[in-house]
N, C-alpha and C positions, 0 to 999 in steps of 0.2 A: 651557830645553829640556825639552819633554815625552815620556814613556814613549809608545810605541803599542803595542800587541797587534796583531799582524796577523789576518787572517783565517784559521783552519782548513782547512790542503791537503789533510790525509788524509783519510781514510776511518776513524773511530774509534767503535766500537759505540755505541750509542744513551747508554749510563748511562755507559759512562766519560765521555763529552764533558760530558753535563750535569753529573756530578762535577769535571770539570775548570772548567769556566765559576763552579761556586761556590766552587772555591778562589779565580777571579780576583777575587771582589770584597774580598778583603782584599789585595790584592798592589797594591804601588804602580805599576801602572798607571794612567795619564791618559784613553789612549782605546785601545776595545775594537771591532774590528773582525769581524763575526758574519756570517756565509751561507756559502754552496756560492759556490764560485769557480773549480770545474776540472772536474766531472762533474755535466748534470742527474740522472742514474740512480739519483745518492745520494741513497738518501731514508732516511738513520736520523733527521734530524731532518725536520720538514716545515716553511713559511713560519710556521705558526702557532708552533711550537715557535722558530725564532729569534725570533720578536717576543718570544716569551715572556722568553727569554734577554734581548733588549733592553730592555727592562721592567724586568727584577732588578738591572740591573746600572745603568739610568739613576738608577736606584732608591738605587746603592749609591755613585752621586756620580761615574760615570764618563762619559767622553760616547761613544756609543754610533753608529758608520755600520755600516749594511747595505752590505755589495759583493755587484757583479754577478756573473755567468759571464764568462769572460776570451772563450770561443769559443761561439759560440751557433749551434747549427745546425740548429734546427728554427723551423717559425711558432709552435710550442707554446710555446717558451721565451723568445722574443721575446713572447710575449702575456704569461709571467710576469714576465718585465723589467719591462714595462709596469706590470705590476698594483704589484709592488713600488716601482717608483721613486714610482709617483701616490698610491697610498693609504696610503705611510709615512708615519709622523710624523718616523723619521729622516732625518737624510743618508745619499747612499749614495756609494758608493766607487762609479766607473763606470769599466771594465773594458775595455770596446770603446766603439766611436763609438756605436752603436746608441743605447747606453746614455746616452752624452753628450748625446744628439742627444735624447732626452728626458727626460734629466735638468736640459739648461738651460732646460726649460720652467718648470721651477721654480727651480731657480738651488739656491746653496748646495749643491755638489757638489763630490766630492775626485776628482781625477782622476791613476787609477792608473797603478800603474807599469807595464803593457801597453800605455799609448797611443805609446809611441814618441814623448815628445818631448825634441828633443836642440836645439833653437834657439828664439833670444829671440820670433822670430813667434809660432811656436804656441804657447809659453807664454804671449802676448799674447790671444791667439784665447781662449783656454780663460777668459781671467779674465774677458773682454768675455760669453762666455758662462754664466758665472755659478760659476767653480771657485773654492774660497775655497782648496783648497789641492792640491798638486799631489805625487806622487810622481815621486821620479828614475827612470829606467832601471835595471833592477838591472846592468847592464854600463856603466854611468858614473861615470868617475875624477873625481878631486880639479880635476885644473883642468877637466874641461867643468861639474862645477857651479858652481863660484867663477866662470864666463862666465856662468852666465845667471843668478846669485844677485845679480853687478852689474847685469843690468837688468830683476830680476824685477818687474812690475808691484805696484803697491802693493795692500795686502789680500789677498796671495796668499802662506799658509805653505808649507813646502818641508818635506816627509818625505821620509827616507833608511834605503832599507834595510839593520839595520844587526847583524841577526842570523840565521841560519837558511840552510837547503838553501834556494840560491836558482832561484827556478822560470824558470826557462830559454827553455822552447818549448811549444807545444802544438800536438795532434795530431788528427785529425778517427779517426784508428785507435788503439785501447786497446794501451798496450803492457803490461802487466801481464794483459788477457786473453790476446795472443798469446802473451807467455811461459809462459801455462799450456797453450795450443793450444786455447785457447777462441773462439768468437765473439764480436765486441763486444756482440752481443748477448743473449748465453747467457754472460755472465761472471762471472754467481755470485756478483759483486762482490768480488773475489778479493784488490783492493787492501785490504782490512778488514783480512789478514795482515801486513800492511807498515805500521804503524803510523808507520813516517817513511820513508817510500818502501823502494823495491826495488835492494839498490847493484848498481852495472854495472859490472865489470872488463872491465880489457885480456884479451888474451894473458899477458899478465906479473902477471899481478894487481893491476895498479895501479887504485885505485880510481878512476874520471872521472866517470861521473854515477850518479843514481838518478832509477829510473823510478816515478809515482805515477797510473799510468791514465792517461790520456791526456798527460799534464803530465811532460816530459822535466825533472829538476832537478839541479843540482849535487850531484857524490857529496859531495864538503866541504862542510862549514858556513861562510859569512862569517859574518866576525866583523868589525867596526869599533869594537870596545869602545875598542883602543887612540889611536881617533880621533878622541873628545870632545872633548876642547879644539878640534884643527882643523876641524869642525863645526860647534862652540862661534861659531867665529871668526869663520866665513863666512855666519854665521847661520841658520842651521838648526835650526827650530823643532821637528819633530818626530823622534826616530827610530822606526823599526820593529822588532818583536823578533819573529821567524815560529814559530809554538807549534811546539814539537815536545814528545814525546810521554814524557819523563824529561828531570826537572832544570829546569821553567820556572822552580818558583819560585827557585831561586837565580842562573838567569838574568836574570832582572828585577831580582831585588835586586844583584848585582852591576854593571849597567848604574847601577841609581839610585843606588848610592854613589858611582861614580865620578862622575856629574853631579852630583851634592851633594860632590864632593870631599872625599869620607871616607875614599876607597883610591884608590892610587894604580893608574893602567892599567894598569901593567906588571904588577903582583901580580893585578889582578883578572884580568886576560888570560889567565895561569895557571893560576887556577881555572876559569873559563870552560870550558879546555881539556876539566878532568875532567869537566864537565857535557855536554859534545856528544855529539853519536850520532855523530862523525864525525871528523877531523881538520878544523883553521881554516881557512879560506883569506881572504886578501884582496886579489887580485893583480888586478883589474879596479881600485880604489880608485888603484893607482900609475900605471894604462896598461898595467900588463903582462897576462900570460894570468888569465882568474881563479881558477885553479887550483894557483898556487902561494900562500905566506906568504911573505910579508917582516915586516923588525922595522920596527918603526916609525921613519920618517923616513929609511928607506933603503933607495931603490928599487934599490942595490947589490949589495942581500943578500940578494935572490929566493937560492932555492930547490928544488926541489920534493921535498916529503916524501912 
């Protein structure tokens, strides 16, 4: 089972990122997932500046996919789709159909966890069209993967998201400029404040989601640390760890000891805890809401904290 880096939600100044990207090339990371994925407007880095990054890091023995825009709503950004999926040398992670739709012109394409696919056809479709691997639904439990892990076409890896504020929904309206009462497009780019999004309370204060510009994401962190083995079992080739902005590096390392079975889930899970921006959740993993915790192996003992 392989580490993955997901690709960068937030909005993070230009230097902290490129200081964050050269601490990952000593971090037991496998595979390093690099571009804008939730706003074109963000431009502290530009296409040239991720190549770059993809460069350093192929550099530093890691394998390296470009992802797309999840929402793409102009011809301009559609032209840059284009340009990136044709004249990479990487794979890229493709986000929306668009994306797919010329990315299997070339084939060797991962196909993200935006596509919506919950059944053995279209996970068929996609291999026919050229996906060597495929991400889950971040709101699919233990047995709809174990269904289509029994008849995933062959040559086809399965990544599972399995750490981080998970991105939700998105939005054609900035909710982070309206919370400042700004226009989407006099936004100041305000999201740069929110270094792992903007939390949204109830009435009651109960924390339920956090908003990151257009990208509606879970106030709680998932966490599947405790889920290696059953993973492990169903075979599942890669998991996902979604950067957030304190504590990666002992996120990763406690993820890779538990798959090198050096600690046990239960203790790493714990430490885990003190690393997040957020309280755990894994409640999408059982069938339940994905907003509560449960302990492991007992969908009984939901919760909600």
């Amino acid at each position: 089972m392989r580490i993955a880096l997901g690709p960068l939600l937030y909005l993070w100044p230009r230097a902290r990122t490129l200081e964050f990207y050269a601490q990952v090339r000593d971090w037991p990371v496998d595979i390093v997932y690099l571009g804008e994925t939730v706003c074109a407007k963000r431009r502290e880095l530009r296409p040239k500046d991720w190549l770059a990054l993809a460069n350093d890091l192929a550099g530093a023995g890691k394998e390296v996919v470009l992802s797309t825009l999840v929402l793409l709503e102009a011809g301009s950004e559609l032209g840059e789709m284009r340009r990136l999926v044709n004249s990479s040398a990487y794979p890229v992670e493709a986000n929306d159909m668009s994306a797919v739709s010329v990315a299997a012109q070339k084939g060797g394409f991962v196909a993200g966890p935006h596509l919506n696919v919950y059944n053995e056809a279209t996970l068929a479709t996609l291999r026919t069209w050229g996906a060597v691997r495929w991400v889950a639904p971040l709101e699919m439990g233990r047995k709809g993967l174990e269904a289509l892990q029994a008849s995933r076409p062959g040559g086809l890896e399965t990544e599972v998201f399995a750490y981080g504020r998970m991105p939700l929904a998105f939005s054609a309206r900035c909710f982070t400029a309206r919370a400042e009462a700004l226009a989407k497009d006099q936004c100041a780019f305000r999201c740069i404040q929110d270094p792992d999004g903007r939390p949204v309370l109830t009435q009651e204060d109960e924390l339920v989601f956090a908003v990151n510009g257009i990208q509606t994401q879970s106030g709680r962190v998932c966490s599947l640390l405790s889920q290696i083995e059953p993973l492990r079992a169903m075979g599942i080739d890669v998991v996902r760890l979604s950067p957030h902005s304190q504590g990666m590096r002992q996120v990763v390392a406690l993820f890779h000891d538990v798959i090198d079975g050096v600690r046990l889930p239960a203790e790493a899970e714990r430490a885990l805890a003190d690393s997040a921006p957020a309280p755990l959740c894994n409640g999408y993993w059982y069938g339940h809401a994905g907003m509560v915790s449960l302990h492991p192996g007992g969908e009984h003992a939901a919760q909600r904290a």
